[in-house]
VOPAGU-2260 file (C-alpha; in pm, 1 decimal, decimal comma):
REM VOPAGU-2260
SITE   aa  ch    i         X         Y         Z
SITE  UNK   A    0    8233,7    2509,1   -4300,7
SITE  UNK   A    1    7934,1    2372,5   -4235,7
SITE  UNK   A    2    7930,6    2061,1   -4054,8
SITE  UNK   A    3    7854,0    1686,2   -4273,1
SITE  UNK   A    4    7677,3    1370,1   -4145,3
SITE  UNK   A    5    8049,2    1270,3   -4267,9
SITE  UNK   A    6    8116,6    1492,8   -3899,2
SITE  UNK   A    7    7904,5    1378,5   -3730,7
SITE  UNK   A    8    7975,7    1008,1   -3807,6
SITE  UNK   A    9    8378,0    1032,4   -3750,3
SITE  UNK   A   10    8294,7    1179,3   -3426,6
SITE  UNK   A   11    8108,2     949,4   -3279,7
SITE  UNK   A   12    8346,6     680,2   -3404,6
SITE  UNK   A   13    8033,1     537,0   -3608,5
SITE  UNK   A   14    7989,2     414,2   -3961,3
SITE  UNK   A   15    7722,0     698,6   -4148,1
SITE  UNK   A   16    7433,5     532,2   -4159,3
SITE  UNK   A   17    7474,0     468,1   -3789,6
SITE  UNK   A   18    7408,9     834,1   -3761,3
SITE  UNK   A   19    7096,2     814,9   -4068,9
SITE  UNK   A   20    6958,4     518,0   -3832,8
SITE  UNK   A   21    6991,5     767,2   -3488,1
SITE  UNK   A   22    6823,9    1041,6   -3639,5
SITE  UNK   A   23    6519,2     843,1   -3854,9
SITE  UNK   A   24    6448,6     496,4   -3672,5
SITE  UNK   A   25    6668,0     544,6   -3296,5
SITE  UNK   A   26    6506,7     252,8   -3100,3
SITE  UNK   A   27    6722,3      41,6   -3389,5
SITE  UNK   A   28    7066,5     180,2   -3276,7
SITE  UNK   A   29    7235,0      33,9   -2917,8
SITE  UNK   A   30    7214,3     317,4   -2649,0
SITE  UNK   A   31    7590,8     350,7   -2627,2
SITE  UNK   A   32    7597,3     394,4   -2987,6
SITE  UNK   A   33    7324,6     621,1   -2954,2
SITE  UNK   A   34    7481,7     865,1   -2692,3
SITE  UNK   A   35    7769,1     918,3   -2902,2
SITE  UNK   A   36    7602,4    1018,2   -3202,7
SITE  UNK   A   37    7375,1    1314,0   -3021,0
SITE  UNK   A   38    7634,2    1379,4   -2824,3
SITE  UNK   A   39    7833,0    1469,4   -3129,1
SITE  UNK   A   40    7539,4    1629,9   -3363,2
SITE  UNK   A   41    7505,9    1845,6   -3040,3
SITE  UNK   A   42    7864,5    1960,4   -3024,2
SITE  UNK   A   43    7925,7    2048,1   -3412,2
SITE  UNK   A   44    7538,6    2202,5   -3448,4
SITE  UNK   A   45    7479,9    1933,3   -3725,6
SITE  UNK   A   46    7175,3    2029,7   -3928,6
SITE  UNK   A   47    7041,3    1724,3   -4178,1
SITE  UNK   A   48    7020,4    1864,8   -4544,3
SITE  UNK   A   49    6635,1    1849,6   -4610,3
SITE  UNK   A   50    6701,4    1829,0   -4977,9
SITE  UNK   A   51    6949,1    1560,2   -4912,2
SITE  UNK   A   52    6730,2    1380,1   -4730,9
SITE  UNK   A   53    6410,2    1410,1   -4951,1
SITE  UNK   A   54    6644,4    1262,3   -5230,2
SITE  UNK   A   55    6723,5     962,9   -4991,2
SITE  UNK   A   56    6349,7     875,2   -4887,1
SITE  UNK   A   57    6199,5     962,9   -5179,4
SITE  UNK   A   58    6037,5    1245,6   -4941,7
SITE  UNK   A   59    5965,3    1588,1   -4891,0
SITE  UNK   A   60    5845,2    1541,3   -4548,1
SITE  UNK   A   61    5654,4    1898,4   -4588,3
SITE  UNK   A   62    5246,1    1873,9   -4649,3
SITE  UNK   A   63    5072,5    2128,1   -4856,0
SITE  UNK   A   64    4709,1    2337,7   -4692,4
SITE  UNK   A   65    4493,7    2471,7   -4881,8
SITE  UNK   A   66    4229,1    2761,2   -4709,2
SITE  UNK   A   67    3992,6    2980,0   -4865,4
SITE  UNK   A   68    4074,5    3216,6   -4680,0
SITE  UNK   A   69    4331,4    3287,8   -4449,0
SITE  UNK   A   70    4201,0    3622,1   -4214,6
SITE  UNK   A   71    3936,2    3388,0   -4096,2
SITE  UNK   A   72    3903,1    3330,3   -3742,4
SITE  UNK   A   73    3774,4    2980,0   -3822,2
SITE  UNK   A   74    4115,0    2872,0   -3980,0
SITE  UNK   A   75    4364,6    3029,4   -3742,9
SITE  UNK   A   76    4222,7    2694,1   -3483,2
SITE  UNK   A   77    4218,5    2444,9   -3798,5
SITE  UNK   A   78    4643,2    2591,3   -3896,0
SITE  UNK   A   79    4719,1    2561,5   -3507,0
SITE  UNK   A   80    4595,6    2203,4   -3514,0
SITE  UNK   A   81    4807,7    2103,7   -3820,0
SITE  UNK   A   82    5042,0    2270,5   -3752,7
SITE  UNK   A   83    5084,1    2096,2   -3403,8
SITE  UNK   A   84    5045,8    1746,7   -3584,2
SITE  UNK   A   85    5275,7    1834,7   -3869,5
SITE  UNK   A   86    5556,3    1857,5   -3564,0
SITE  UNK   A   87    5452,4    1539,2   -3403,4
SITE  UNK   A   88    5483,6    1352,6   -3777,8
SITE  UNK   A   89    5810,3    1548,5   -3889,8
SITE  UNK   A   90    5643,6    1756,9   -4126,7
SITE  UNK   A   91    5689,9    2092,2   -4254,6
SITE  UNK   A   92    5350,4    2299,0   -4385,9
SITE  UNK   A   93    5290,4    2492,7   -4641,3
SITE  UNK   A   94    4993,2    2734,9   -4639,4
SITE  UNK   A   95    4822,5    2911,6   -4943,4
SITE  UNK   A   96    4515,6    3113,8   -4941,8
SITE  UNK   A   97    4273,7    3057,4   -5252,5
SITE  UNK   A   98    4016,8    3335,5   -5162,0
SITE  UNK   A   99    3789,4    3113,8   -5361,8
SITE  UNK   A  100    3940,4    3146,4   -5669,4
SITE  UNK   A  101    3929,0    2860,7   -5872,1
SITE  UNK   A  102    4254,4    2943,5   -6134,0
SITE  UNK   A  103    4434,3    3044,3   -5822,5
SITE  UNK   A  104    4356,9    2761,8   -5612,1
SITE  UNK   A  105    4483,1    2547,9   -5926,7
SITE  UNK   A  106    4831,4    2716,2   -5968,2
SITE  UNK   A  107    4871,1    2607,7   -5639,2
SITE  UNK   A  108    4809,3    2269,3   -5685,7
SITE  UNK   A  109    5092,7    2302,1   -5966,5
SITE  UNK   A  110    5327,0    2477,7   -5728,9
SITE  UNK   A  111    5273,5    2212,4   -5488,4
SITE  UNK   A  112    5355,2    1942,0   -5750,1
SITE  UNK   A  113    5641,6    2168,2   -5857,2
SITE  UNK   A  114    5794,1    2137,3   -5459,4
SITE  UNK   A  115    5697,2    1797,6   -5401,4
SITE  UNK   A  116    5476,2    1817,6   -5105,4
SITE  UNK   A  117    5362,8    1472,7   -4989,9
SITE  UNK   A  118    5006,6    1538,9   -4959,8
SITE  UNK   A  119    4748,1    1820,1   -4950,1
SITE  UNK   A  120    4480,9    1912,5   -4700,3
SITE  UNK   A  121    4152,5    2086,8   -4885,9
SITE  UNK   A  122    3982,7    2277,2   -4635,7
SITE  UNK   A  123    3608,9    2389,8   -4640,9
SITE  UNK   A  124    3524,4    2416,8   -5084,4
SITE  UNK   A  125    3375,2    2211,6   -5274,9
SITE  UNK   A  126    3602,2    1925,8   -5458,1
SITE  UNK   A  127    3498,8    2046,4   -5843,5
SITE  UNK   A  128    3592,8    1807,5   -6151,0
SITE  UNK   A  129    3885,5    2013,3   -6238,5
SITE  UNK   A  130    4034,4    1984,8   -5893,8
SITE  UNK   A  131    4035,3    1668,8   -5909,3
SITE  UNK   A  132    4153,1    1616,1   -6213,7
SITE  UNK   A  133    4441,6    1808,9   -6128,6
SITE  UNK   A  134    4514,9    1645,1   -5808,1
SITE  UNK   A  135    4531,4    1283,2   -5986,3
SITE  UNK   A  136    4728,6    1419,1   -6291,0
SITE  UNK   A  137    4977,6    1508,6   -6003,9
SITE  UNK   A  138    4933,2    1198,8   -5790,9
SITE  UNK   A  139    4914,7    1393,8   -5444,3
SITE  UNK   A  140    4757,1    1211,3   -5158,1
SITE  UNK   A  141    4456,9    1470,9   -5072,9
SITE  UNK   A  142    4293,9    1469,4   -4779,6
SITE  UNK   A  143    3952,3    1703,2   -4731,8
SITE  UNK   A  144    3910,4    1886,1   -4366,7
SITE  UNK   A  145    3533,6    2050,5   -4321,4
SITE  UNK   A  146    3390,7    1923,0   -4650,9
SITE  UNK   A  147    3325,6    1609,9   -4836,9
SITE  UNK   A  148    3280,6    1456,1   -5203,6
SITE  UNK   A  149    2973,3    1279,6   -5294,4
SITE  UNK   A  150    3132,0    1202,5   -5666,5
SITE  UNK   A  151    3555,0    1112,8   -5567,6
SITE  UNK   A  152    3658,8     882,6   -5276,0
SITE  UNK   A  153    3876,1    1117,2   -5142,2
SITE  UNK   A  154    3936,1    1101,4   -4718,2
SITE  UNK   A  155    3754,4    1343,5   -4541,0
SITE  UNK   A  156    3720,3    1523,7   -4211,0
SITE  UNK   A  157    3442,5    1741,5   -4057,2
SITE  UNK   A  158    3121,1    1766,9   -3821,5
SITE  UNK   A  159    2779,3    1695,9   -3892,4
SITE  UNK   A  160    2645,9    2065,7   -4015,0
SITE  UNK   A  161    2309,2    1968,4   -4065,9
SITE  UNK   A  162    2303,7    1762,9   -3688,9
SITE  UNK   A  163    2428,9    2095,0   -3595,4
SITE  UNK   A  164    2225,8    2278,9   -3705,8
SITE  UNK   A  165    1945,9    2156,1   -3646,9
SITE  UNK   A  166    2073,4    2107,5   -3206,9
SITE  UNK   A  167    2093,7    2498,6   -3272,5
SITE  UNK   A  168    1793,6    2555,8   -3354,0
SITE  UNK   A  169    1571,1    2309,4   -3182,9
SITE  UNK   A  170    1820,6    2515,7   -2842,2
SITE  UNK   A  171    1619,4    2818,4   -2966,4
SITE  UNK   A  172    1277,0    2673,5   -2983,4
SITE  UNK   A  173    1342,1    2540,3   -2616,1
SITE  UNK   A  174    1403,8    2845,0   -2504,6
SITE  UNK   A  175    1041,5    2943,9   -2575,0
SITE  UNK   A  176    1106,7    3113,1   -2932,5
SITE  UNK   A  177     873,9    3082,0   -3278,0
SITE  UNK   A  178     997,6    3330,6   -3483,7
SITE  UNK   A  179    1317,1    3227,7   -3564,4
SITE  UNK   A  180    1535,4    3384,4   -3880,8
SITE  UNK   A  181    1852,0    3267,6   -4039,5
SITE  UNK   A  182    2155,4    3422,3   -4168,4
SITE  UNK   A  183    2281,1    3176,8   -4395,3
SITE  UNK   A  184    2588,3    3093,2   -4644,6
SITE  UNK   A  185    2480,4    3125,7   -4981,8
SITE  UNK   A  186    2424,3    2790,0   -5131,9
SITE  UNK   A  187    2610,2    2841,3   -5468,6
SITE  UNK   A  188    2929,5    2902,3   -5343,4
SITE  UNK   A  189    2959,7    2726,2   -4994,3
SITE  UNK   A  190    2993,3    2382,0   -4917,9
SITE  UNK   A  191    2858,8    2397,6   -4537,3
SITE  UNK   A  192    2557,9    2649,9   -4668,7
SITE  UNK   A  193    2300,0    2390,3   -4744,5
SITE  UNK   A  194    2341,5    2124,3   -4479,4
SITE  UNK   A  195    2298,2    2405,1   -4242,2
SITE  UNK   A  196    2020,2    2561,4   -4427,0
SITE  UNK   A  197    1837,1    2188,1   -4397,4
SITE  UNK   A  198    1897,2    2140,5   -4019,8
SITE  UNK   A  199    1749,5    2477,5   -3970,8
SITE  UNK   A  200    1421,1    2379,6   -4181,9
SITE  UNK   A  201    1390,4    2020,6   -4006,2
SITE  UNK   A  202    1397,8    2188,5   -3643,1
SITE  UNK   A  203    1132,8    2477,1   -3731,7
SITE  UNK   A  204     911,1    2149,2   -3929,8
SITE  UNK   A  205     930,3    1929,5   -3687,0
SITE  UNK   A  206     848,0    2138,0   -3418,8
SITE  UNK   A  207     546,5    2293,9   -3616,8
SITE  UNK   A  208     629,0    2641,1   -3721,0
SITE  UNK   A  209     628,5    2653,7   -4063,7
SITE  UNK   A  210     591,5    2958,6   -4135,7
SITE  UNK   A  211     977,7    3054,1   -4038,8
SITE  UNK   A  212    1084,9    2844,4   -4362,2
SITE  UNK   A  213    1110,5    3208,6   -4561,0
SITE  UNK   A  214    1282,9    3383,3   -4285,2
SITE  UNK   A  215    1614,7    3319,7   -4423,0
SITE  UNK   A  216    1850,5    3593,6   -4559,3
SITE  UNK   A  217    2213,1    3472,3   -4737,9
SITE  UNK   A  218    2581,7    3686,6   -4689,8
SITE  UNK   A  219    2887,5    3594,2   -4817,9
SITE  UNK   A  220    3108,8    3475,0   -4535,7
SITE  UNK   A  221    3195,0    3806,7   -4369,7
SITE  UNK   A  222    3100,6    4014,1   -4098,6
SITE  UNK   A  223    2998,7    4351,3   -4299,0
SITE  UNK   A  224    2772,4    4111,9   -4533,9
SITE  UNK   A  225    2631,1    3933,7   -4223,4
SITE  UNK   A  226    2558,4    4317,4   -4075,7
SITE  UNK   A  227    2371,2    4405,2   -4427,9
SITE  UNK   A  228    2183,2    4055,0   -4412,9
SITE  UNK   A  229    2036,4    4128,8   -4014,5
SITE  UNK   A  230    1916,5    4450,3   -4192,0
SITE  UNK   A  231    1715,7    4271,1   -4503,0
SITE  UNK   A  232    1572,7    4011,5   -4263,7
SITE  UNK   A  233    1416,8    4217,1   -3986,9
SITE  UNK   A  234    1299,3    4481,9   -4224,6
SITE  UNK   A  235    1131,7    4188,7   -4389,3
SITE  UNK   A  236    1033,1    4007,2   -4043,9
SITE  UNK   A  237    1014,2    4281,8   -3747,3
SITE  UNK   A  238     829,5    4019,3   -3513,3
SITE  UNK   A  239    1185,2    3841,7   -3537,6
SITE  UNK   A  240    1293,9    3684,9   -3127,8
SITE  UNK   A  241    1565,0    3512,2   -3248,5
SITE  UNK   A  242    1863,5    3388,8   -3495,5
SITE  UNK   A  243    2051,8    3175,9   -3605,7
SITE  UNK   A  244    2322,1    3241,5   -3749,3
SITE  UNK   A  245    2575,8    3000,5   -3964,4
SITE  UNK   A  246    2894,2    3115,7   -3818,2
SITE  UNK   A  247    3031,7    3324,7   -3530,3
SITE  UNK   A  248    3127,4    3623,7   -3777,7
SITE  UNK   A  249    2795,6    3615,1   -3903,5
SITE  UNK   A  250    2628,3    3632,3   -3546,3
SITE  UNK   A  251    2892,9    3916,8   -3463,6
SITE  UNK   A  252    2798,7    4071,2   -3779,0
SITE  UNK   A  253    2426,8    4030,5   -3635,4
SITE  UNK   A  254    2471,4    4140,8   -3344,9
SITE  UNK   A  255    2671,7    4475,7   -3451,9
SITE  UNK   A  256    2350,2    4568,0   -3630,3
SITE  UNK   A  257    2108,1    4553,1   -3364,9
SITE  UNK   A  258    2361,1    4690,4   -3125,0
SITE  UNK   A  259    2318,4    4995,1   -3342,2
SITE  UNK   A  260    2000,3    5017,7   -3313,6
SITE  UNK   A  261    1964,0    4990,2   -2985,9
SITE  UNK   A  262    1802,2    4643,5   -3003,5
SITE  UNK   A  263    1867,4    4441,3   -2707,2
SITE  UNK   A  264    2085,8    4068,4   -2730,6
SITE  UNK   A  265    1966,7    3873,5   -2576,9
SITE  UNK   A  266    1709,2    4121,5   -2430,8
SITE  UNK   A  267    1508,1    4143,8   -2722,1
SITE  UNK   A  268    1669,1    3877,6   -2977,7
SITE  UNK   A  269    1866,7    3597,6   -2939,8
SITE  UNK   A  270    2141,4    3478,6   -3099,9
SITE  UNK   A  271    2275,2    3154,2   -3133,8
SITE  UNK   A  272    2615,2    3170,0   -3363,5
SITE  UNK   A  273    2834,8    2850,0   -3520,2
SITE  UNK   A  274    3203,6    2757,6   -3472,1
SITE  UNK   A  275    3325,0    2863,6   -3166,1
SITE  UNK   A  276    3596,9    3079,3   -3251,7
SITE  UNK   A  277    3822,5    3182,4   -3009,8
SITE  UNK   A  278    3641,7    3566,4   -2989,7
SITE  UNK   A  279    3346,2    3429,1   -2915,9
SITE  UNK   A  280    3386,1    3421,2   -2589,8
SITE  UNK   A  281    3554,7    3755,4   -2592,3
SITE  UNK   A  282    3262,5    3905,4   -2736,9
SITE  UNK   A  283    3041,9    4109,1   -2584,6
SITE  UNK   A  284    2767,0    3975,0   -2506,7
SITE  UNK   A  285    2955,5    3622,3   -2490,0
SITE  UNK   A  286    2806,8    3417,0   -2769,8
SITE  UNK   A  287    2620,8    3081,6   -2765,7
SITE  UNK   A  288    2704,1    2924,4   -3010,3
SITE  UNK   A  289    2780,7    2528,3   -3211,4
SITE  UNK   A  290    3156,7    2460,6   -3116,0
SITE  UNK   A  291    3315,6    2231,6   -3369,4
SITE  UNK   A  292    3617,5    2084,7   -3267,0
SITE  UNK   A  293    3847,9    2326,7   -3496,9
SITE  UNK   A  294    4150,4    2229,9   -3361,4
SITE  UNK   A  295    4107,0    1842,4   -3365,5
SITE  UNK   A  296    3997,6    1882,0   -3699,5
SITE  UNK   A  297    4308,7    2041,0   -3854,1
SITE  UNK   A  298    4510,3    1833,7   -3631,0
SITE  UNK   A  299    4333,1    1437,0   -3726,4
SITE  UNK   A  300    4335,4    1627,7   -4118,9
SITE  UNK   A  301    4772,8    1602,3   -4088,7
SITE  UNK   A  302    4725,1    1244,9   -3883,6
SITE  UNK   A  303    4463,8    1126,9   -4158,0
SITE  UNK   A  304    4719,5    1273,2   -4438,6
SITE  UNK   A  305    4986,9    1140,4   -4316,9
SITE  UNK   A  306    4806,4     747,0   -4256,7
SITE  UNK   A  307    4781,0     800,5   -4645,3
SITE  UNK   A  308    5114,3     882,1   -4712,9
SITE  UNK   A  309    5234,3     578,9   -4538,5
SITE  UNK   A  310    5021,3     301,4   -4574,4
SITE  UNK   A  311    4788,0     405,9   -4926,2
SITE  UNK   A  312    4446,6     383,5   -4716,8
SITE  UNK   A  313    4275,7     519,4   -4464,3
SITE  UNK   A  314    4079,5     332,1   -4199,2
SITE  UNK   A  315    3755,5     526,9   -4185,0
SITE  UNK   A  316    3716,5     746,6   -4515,6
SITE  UNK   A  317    3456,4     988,8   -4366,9
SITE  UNK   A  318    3525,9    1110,5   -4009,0
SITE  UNK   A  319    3268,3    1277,6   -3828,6
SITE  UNK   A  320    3361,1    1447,0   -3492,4
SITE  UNK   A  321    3125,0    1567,4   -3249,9
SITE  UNK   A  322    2973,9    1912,0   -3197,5
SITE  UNK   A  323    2831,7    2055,5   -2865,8
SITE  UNK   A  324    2622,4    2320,8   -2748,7
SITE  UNK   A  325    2821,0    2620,2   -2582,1
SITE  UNK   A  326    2550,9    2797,4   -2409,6
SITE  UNK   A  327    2688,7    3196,7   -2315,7
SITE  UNK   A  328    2550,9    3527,9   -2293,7
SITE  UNK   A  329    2337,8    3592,5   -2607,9
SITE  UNK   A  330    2054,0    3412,3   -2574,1
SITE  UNK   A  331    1815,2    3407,0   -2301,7
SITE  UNK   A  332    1440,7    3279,9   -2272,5
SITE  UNK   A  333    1118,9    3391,8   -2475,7
């Protein structure tokens, strides 16, 4: 049969909680004491009941993550970093894609509720009434990782996209280039699209070329939409030296297109991507591109979560980490 903390406990000559206060709170049991209780979970392969335990602390110790969409590059880093946390804290996680459906995105919430999850990380989409409402019907400590609420005072997570953007671009125009285009996220359906569409315009205005403000063409997050978008622009805007381009996919996407017609990067355009995925620097030409700190992010997202768990607060509601320049192979000067 499958050994007990009853085991366990008559091993080690100990009373049972002894062996509750080893395994959740050690530095309160005497070393001797201490010894003889791993000693004996060791020998008899004791296992703590999870269920058991949740029932005892009031606890699931697992945290819910929700992702719109999980075969992005972007979120492998942000899963690694909570993931990595969730270990530290003694969590388990629990990972369910949305793809940006709003009905699927709030079953989830109710399956969550259903298995008790302690909190929920809400990664990159915008926190809409009915979320919310759903999350405080259910009481789950929420946490958002790369996006914020202007209208709930929900803890959040994430860089400075239109800082960002705007370090990218103002890169470009030291580089010696005026015509500069953009392959943006459209603005109804992306959280990150219009900070990043705003630090684009206040680079191009305040270094006084205007007349890039229309040279913007929108895709929807993937790398085949991205390749369609390079085509509208620069049929549009020929006299095009460089882009920008909102995330790494995109500027692979970008880059893909010119490649195939035998348009030189960064010979004859540059491009300047956003993210820092781990292929970017596989890619070919290496990109340049606005790291954001993916891992950190998913991994302070679990800390941050798990801060409100405990305590009921967090100490600084809106985090912003710091982006940087990482300056490769596909762009070059004017």
């Amino acid at each position: 049969m499958k050994p007990t903390i009853h085991d366990v406990a008559r091993r080690a000559g100990v009373s049972i909680s002894t062996v509750s206060r080893v395994m959740n709170t050690p530095q309160m049991v005497g070393k001797s004491k201490r010894l003889r209780v791993l000693e004996a979970i060791e020998a008899l392969k004791y296992q703590p009941n999870a269920f058991a335990r949740g029932l005892i602390y009031k606890k699931s110790f697992t945290l819910g993550l929700l992702i719109p969409d999980i075969e992005s590059m972007y979120y492998a880093g942000m899963i690694r970093g909570m993931q990595d946390a969730c270990i530290k804290l003694g969590y388990s996680l629990m990972i369910c894609n949305t793809d940006r459906n709003k009905e699927r995105l709030l079953a989830y919430i109710d399956n969550f509720h259903e298995k008790q999850v302690d909190g929920i990380v809400f990664a990159s989409d915008a926190m809409l009434p009915e979320y919310y409402r759903k999350l405080t019907d259910c009481k789950i400590p929420t946490v958002l990782v790369s996006t914020h609420s202007e209208e709930y005072s929900l803890p959040c997570i994430e860089i400075d996209d239109e800082a960002a953007s705007y370090d990218a671009v103002k890169f470009l125009i030291g580089l010696g280039h005026r015509d500069i285009g953009m392959i943006g996220f459209r603005h109804d359906n992306s959280i990150s699209g219009p900070p990043r569409y705003a630090g684009f315009i206040r680079a191009i205005t305040e270094f006084g070329l205007p007349d890039n403000t229309s040279k913007v063409s929108y895709a929807n997050y993937r790398f085949n939409h991205a390749y369609a978008a390079t085509h509208d622009l620069l049929t549009s805007y020929p006299e095009l030296t460089a882009l920008f381009c909102v995330s790494d996919e995109f500027a692979m996407g970008a880059i893909s297109y010119l490649k195939d017609r035998n348009i030189l990067v960064p010979g004859q355009i540059s491009i300047i991507g956003f993210d820092n995925v781990r292929m970017a620097g596989m890619f070919i030409p290496k990109l340049t591109t606005v790291a954001q700190p993916i891992y950190q992010l998913g991994y302070r997202a679990a800390e941050k979560l798990h801060e409100l768990i405990t305590t009921g607060r967090v100490e600084i509601r809106r985090e912003i980490l710091e982006h940087q320049l990482m300056i490769r192979e596909s762009t070059r000067e004017r």
